[in-house]
N, CA, C and O atoms as a printed pandas DataFrame, in Angstrom:
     atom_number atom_name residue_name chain_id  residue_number  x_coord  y_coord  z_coord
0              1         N          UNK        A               1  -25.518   17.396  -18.011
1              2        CA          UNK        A               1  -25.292   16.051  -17.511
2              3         C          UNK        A               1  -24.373   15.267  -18.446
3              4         O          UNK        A               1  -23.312   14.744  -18.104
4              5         N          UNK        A               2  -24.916   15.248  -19.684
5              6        CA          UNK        A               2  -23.738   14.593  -21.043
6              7         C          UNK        A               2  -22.219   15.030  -20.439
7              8         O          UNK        A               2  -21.314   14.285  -20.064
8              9         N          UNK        A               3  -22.271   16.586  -20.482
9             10        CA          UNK        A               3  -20.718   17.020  -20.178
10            11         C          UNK        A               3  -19.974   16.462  -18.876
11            12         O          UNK        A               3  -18.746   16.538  -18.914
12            13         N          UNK        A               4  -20.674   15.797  -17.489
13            14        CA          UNK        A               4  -20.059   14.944  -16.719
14            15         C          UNK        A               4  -19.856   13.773  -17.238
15            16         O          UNK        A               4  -18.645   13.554  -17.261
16            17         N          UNK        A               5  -20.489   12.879  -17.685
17            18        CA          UNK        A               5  -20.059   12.196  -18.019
18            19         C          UNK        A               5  -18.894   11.749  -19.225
19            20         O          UNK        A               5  -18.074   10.833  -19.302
20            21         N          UNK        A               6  -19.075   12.293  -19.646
21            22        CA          UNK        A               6  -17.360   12.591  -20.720
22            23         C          UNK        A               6  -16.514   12.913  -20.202
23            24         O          UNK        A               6  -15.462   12.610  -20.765
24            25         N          UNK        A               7  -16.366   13.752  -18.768
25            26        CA          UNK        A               7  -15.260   13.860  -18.006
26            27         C          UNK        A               7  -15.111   12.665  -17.190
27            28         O          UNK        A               7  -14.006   12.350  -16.748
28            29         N          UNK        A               8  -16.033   12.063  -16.993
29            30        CA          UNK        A               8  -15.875   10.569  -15.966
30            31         C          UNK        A               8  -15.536    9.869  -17.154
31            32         O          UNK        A               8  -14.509    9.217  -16.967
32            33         N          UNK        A               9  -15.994    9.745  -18.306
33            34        CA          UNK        A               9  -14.828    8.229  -18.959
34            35         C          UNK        A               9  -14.014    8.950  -19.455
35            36         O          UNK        A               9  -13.396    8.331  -20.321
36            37         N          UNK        A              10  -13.677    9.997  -19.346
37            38        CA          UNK        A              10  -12.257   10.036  -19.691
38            39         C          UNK        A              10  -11.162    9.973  -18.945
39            40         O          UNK        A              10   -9.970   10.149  -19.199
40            41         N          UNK        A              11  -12.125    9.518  -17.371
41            42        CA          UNK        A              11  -10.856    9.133  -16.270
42            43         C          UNK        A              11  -11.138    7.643  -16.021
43            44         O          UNK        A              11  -10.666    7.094  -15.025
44            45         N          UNK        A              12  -11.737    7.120  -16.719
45            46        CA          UNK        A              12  -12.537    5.795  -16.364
46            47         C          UNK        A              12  -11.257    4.772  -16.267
47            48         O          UNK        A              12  -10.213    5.170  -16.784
48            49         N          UNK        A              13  -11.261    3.985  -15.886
49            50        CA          UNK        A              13   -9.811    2.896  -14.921
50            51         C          UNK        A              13  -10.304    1.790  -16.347
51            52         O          UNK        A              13  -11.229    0.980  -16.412
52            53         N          UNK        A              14   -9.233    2.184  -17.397
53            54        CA          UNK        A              14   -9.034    1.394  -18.604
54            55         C          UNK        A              14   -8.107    0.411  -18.474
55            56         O          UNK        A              14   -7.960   -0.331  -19.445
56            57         N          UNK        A              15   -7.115    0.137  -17.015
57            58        CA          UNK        A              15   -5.909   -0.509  -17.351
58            59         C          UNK        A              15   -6.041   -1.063  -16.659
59            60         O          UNK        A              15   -5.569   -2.183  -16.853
60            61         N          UNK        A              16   -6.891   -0.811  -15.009
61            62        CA          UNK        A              16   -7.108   -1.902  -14.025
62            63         C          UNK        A              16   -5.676   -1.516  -13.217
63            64         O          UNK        A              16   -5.630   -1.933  -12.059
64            65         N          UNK        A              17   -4.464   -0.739  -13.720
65            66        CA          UNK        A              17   -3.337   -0.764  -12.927
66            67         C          UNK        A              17   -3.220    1.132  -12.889
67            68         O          UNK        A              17   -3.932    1.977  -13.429
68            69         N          UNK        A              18   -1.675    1.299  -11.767
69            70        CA          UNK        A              18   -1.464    2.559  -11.465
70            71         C          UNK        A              18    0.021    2.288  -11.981
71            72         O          UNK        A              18    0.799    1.405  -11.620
72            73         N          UNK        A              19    0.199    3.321  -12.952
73            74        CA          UNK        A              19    1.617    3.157  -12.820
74            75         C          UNK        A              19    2.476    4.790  -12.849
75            76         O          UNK        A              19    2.060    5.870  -13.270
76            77         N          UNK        A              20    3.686    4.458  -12.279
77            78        CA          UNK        A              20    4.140    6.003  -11.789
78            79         C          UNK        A              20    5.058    5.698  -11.557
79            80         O          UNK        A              20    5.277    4.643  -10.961
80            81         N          UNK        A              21    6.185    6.726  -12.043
81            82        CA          UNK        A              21    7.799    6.742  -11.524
82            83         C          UNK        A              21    8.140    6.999  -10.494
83            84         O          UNK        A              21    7.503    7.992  -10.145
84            85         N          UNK        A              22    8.795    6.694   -9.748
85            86        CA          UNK        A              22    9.135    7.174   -7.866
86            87         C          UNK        A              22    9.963    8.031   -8.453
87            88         O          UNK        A              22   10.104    7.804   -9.655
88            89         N          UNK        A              23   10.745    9.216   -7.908
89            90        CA          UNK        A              23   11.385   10.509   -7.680
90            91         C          UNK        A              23   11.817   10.243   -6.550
91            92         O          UNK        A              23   11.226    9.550   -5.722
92            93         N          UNK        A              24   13.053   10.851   -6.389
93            94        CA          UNK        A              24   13.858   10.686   -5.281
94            95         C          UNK        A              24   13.371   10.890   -3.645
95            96         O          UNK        A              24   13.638   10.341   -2.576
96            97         N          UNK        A              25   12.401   12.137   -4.158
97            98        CA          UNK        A              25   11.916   12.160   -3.249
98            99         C          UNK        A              25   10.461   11.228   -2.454
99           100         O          UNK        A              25   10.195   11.211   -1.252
100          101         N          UNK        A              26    9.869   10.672   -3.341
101          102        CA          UNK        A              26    9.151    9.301   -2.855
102          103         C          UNK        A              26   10.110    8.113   -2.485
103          104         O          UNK        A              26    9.617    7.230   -1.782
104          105         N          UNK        A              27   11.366    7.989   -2.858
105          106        CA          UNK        A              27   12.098    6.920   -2.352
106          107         C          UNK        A              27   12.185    7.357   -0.666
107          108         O          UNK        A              27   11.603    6.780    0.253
108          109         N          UNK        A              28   12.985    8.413   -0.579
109          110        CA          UNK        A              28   13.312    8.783    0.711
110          111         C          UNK        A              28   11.909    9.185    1.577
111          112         O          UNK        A              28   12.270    9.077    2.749
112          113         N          UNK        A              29   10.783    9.510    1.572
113          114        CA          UNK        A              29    9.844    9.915    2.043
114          115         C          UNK        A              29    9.459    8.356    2.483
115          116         O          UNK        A              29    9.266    8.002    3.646
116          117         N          UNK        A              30    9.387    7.490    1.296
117          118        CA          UNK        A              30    8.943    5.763    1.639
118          119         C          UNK        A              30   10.214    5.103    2.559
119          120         O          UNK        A              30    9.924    4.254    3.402
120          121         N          UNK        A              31   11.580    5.504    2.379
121          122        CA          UNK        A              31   11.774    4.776    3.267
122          123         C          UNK        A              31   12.339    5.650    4.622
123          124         O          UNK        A              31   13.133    5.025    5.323
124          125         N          UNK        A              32   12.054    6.823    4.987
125          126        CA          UNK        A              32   11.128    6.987    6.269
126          127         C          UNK        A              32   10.233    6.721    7.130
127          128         O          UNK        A              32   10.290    6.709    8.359
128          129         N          UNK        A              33    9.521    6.539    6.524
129          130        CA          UNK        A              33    8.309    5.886    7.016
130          131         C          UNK        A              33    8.457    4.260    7.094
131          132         O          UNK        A              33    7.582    3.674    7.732
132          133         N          UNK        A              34    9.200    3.708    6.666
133          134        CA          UNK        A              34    9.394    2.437    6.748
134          135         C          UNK        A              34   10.480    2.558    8.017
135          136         O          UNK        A              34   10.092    2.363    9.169
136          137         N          UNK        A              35   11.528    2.812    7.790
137          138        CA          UNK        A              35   11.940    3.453    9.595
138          139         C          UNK        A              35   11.814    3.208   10.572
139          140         O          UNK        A              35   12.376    2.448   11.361
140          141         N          UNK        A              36   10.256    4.506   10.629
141          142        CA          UNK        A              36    9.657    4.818   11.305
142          143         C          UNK        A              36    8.706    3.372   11.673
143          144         O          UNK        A              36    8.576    2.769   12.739
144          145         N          UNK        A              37    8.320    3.205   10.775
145          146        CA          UNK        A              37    7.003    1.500   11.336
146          147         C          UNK        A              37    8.167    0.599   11.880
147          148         O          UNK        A              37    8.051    0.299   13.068
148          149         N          UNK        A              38    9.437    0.042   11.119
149          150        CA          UNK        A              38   10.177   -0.579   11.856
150          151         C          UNK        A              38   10.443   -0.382   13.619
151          152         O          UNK        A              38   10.160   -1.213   14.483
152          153         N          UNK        A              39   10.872    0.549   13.757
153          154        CA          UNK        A              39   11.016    1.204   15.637
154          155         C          UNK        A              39    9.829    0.824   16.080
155          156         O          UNK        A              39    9.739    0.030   17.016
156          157         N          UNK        A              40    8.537    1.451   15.335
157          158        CA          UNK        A              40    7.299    0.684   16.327
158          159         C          UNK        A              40    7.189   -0.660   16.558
159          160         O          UNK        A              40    7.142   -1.141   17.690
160          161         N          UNK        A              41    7.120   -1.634   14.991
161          162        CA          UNK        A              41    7.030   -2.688   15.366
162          163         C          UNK        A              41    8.164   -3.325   16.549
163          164         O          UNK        A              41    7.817   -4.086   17.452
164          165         N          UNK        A              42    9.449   -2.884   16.351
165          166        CA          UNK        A              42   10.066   -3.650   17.518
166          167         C          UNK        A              42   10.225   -3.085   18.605
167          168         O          UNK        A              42   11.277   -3.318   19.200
168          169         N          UNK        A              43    9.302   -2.225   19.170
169          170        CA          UNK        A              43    9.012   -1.052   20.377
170          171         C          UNK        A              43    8.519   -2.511   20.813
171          172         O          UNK        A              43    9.346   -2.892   21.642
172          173         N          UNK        A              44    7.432   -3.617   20.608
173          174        CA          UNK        A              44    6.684   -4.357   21.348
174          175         C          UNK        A              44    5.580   -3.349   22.083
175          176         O          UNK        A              44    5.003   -3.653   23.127
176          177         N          UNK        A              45    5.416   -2.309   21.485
177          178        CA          UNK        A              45    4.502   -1.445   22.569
178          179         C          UNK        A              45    3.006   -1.387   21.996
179          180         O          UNK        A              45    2.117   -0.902   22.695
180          181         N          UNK        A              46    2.671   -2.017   20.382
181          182        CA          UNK        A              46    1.774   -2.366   19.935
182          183         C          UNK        A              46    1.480   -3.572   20.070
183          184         O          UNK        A              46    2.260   -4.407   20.530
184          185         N          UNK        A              47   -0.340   -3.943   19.468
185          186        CA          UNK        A              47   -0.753   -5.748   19.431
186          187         C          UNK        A              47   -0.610   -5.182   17.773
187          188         O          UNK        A              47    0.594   -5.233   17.519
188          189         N          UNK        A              48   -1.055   -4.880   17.060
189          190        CA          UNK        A              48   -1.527   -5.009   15.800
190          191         C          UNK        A              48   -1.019   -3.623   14.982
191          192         O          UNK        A              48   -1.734   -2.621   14.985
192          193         N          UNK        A              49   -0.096   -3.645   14.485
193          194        CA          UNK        A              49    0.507   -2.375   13.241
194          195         C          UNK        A              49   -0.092   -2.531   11.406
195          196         O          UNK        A              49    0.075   -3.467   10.624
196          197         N          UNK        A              50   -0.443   -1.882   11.311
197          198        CA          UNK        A              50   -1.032   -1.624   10.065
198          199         C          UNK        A              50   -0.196   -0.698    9.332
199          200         O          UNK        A              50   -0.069    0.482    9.660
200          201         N          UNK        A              51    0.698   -1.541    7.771
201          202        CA          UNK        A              51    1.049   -0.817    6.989
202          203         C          UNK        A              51    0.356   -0.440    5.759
203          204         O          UNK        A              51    0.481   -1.330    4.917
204          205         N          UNK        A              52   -0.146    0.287    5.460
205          206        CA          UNK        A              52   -1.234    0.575    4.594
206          207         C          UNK        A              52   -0.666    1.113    3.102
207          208         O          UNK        A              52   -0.179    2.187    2.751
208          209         N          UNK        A              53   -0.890    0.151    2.557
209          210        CA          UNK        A              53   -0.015    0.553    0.834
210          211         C          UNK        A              53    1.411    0.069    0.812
211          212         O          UNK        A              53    2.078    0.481   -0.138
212          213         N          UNK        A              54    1.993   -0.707    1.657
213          214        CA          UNK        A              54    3.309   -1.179    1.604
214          215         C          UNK        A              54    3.328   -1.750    0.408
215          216         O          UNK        A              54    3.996   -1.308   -0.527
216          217         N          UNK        A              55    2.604   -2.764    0.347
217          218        CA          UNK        A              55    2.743   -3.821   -1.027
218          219         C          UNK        A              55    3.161   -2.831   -2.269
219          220         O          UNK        A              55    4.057   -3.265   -2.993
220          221         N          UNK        A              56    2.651   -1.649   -2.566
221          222        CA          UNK        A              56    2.639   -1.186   -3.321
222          223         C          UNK        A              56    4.131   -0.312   -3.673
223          224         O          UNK        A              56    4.429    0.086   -4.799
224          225         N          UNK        A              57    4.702   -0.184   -2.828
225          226        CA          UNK        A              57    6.011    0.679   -2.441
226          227         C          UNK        A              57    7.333   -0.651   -2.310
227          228         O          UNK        A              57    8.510   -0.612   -2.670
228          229         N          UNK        A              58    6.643   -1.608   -1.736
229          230        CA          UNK        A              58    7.591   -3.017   -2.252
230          231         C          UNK        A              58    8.252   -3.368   -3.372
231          232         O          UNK        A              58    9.418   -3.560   -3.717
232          233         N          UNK        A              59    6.527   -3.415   -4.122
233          234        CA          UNK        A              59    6.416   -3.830   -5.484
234          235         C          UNK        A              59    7.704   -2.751   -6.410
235          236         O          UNK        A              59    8.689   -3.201   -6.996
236          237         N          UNK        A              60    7.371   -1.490   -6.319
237          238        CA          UNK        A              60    8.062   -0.150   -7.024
238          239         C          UNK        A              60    9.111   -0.391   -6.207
239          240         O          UNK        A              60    9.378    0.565   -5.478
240          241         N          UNK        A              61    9.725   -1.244   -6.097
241          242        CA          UNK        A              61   11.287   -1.128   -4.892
242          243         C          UNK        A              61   11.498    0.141   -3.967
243          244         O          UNK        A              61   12.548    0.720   -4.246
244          245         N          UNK        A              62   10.800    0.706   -2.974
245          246        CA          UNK        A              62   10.898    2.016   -2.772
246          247         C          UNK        A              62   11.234    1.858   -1.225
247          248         O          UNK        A              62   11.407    2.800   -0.452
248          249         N          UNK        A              63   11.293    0.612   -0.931
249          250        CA          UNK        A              63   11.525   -0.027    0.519
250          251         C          UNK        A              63   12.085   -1.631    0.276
251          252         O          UNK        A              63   11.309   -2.372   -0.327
252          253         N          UNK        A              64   13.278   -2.145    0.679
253          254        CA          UNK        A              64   14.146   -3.054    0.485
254          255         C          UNK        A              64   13.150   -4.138    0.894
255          256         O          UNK        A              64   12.663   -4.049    2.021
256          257         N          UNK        A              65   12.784   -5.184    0.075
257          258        CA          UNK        A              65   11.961   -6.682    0.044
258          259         C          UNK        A              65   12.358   -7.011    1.237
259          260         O          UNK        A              65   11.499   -7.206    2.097
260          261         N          UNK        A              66   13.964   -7.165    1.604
261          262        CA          UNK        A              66   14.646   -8.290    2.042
262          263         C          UNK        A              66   14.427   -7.959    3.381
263          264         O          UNK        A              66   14.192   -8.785    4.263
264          265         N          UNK        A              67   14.546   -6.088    3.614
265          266        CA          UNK        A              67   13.701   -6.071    5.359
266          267         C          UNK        A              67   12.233   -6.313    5.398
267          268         O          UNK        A              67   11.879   -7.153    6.226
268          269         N          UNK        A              68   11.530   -5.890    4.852
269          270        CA          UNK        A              68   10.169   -6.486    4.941
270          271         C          UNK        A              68   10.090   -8.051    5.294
271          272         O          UNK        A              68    9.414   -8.371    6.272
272          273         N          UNK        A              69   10.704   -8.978    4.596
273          274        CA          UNK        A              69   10.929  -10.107    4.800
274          275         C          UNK        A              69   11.902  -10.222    6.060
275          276         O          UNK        A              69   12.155  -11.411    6.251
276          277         N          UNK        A              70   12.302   -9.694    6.648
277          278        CA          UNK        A              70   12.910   -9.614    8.167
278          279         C          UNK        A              70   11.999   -9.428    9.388
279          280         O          UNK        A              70   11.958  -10.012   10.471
280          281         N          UNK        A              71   11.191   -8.295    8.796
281          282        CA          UNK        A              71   10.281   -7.976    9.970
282          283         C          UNK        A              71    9.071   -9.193   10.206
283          284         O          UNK        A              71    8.554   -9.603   11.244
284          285         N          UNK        A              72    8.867   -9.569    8.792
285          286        CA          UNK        A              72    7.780  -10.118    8.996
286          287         C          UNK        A              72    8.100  -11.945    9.637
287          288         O          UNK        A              72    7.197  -12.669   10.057
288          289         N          UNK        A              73    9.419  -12.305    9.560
289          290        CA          UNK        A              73    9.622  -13.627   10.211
290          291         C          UNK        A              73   10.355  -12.962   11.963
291          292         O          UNK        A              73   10.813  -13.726   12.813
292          293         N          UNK        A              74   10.293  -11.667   12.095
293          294        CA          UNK        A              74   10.891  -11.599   13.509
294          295         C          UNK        A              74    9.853  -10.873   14.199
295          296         O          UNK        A              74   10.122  -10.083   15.104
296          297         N          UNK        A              75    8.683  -11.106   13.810
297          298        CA          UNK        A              75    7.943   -9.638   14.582
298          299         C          UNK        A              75    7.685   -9.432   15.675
299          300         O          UNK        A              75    7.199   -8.336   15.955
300          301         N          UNK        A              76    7.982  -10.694   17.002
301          302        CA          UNK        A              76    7.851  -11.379   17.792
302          303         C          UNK        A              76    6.173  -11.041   18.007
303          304         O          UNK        A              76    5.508  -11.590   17.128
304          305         N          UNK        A              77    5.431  -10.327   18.898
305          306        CA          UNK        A              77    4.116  -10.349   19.226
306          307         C          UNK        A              77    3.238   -9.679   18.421
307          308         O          UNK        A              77    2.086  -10.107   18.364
308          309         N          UNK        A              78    3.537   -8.750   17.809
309          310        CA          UNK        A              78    3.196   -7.837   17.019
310          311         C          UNK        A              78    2.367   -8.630   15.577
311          312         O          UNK        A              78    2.886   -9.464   14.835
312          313         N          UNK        A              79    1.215   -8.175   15.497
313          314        CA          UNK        A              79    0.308   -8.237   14.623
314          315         C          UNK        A              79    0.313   -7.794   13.316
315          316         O          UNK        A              79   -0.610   -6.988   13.199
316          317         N          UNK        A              80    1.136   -7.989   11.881
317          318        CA          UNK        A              80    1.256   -7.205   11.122
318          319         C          UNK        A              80    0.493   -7.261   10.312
319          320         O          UNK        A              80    0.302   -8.393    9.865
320          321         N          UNK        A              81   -0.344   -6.090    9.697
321          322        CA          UNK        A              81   -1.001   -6.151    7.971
322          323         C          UNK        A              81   -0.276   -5.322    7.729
323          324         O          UNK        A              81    0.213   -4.482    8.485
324          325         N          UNK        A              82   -0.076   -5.545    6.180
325          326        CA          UNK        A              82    0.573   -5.451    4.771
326          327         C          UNK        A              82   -0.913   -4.836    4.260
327          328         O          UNK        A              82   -1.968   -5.417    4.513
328          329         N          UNK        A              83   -0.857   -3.917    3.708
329          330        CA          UNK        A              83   -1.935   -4.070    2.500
330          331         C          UNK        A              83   -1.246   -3.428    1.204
331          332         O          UNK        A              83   -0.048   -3.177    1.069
332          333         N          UNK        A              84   -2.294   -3.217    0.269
333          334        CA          UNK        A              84   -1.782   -2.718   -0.892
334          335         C          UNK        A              84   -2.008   -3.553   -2.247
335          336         O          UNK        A              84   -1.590   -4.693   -2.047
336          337         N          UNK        A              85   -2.369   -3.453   -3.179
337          338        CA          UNK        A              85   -1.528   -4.551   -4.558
338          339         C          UNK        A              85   -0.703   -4.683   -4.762
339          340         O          UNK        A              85    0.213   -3.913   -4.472
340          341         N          UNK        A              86   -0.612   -5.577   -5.279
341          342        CA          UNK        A              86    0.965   -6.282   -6.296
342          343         C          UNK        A              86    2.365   -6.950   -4.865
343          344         O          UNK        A              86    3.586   -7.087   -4.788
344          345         N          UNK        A              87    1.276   -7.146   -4.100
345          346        CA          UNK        A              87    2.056   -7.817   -2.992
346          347         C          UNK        A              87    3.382   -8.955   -3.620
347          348         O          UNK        A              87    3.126   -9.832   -4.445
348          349         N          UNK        A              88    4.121   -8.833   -3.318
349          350        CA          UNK        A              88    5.897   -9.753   -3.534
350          351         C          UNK        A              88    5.339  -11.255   -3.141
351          352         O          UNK        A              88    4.537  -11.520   -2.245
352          353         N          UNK        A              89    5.936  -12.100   -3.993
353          354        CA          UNK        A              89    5.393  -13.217   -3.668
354          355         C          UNK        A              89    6.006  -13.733   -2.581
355          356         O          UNK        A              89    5.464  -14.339   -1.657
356          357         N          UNK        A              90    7.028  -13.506   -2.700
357          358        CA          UNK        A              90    7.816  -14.123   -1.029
358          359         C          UNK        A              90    6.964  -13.220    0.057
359          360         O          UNK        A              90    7.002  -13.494    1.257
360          361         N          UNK        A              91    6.461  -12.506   -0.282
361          362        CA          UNK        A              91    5.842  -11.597    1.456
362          363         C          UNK        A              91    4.719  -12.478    1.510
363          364         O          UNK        A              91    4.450  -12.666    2.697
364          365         N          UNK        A              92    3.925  -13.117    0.739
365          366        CA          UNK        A              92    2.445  -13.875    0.278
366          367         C          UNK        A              92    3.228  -14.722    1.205
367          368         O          UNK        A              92    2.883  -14.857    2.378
368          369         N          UNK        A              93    4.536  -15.441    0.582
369          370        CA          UNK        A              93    4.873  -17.006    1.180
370          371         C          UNK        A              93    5.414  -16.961    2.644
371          372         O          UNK        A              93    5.570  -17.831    3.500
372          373         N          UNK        A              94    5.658  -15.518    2.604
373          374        CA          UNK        A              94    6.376  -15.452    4.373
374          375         C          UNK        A              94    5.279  -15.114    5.348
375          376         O          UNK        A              94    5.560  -15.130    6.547
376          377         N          UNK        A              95    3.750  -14.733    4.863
377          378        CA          UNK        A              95    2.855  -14.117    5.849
378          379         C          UNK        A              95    2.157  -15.427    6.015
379          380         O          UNK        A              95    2.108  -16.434    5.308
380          381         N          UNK        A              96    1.535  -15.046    7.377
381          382        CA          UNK        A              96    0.160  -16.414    8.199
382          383         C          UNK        A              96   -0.693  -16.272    7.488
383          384         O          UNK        A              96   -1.201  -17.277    6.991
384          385         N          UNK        A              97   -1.147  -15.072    7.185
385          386        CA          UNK        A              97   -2.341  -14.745    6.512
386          387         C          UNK        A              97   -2.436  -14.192    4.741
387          388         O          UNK        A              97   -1.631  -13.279    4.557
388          389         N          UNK        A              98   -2.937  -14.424    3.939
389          390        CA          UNK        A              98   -3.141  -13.513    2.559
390          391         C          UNK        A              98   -4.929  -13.336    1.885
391          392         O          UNK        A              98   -5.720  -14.163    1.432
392          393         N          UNK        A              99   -4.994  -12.045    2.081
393          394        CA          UNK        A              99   -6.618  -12.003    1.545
394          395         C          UNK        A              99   -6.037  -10.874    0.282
395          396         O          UNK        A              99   -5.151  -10.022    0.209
396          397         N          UNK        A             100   -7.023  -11.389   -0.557
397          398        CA          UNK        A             100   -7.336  -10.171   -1.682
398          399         C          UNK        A             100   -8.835   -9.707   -1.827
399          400         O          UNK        A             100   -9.881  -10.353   -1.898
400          401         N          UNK        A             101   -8.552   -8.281   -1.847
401          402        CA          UNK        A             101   -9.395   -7.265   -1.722
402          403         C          UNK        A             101   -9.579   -6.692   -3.639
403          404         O          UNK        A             101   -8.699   -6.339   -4.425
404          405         N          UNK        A             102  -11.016   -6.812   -3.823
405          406        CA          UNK        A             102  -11.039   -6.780   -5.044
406          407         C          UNK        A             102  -12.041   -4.963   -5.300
407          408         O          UNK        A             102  -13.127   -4.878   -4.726
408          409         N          UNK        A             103  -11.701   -4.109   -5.879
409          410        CA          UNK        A             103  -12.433   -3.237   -5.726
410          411         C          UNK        A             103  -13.788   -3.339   -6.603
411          412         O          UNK        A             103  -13.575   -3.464   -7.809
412          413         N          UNK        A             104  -15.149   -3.309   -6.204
413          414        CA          UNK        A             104  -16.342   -3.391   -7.099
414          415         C          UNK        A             104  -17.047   -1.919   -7.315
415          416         O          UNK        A             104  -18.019   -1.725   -8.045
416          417         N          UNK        A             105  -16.478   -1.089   -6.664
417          418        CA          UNK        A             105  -16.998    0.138   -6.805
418          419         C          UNK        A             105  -16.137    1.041   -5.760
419          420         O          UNK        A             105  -15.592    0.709   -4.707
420          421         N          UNK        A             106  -16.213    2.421   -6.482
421          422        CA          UNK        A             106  -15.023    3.521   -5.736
422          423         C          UNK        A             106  -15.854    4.348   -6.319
423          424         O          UNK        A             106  -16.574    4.309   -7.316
424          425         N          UNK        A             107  -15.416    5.693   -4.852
425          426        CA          UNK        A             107  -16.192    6.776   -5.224
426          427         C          UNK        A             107  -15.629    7.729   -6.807
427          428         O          UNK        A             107  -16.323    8.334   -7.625
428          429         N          UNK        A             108  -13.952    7.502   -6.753
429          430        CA          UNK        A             108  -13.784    7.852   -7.956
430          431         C          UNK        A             108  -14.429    7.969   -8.912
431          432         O          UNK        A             108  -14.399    9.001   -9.582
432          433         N          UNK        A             109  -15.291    6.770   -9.255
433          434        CA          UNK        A             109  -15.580    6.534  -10.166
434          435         C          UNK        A             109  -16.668    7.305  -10.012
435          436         O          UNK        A             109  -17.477    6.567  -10.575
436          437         N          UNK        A             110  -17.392    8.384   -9.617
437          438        CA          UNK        A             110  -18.266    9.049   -9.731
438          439         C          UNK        A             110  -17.592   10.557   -9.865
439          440         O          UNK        A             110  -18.308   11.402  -10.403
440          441         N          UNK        A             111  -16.451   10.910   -9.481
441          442        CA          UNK        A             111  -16.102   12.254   -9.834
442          443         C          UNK        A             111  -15.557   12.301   -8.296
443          444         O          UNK        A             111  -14.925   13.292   -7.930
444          445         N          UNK        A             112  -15.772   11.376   -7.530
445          446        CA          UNK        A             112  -15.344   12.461   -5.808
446          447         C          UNK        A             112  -13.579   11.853   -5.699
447          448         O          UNK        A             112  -13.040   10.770   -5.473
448          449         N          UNK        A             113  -13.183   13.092   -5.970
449          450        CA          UNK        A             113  -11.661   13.302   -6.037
450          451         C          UNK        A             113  -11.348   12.448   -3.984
451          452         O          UNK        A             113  -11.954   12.209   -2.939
452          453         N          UNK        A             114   -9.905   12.338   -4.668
453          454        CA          UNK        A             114   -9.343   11.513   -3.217
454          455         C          UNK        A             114   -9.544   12.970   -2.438
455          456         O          UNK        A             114   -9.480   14.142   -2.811
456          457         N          UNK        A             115   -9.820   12.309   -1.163
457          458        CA          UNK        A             115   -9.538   13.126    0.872
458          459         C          UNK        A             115   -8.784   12.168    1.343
459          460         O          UNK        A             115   -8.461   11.008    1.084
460          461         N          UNK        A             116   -8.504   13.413    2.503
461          462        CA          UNK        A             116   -7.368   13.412    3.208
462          463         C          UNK        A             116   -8.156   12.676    3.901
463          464         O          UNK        A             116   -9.374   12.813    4.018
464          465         N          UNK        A             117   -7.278   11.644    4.515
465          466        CA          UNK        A             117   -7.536   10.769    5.596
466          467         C          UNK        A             117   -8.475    9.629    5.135
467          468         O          UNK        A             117   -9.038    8.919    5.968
468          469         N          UNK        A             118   -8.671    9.429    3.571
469          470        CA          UNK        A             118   -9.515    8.484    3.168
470          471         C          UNK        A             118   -8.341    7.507    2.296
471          472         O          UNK        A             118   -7.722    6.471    2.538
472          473         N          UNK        A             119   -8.434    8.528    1.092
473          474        CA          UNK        A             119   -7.376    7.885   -0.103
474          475         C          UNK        A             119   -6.359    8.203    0.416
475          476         O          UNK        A             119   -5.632    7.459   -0.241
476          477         N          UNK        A             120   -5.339    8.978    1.419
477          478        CA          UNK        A             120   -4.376    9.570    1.369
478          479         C          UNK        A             120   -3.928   10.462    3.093
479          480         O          UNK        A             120   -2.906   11.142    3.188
């Protein structure tokens, strides 16, 4: 039991932050997918689009501020969340809405590595 736990603080979240270099290939993979959500949102064929971790790919410049800030003053019907940290302050000042989500507990923090379709 001692020996789990020495492997859990030695992954224990000391900085409160994530930090990581984008590679060319996370630029182009992020702005695919940004693209891709763009065409939907102006398909009008959704009520409500969910970008999940944008803020975070904003923040790391990995998708241009200045369209985000396009979509989000033209979206005409379309319902947008943003999520993510380290949200751009102009996206804060350009959205209807801003909540922060504070984490008080993650399974991480017990040893259960990210899944598919949860973390990722």
């Amino acid at each position: 039991m001692k020996e789990k736990q020495k492997h859990l603080q030695e992954f224990a979240d000391k900085t409160g932050s994530f930090v990581f270099q984008p590679d060319i290939k996370e630029k182009n993979a992020a702005m695919e997918g940004w693209e891709h959500a763009k065409n939907i949102i102006k398909s009008n064929n959704y009520d409500v689009v969910i970008l999940d971790e944008i803020n975070c790919a904003l923040e790391k410049g990995l998708i241009p501020l200045d369209e985000a800030l396009e979509i989000v003053r033209e979206h005409g019907k379309v319902e947008l969340i943003f999520t993510g940290r380290d949200a751009p302050k102009e996206l804060m000042d350009a959205a209807d809405y801003v909540n922060v989500v504070q984490r008080v507990k993650h399974p991480w923090q017990k040893g259960i590595v990210a899944r598919r379709g949860i973390e990722y």
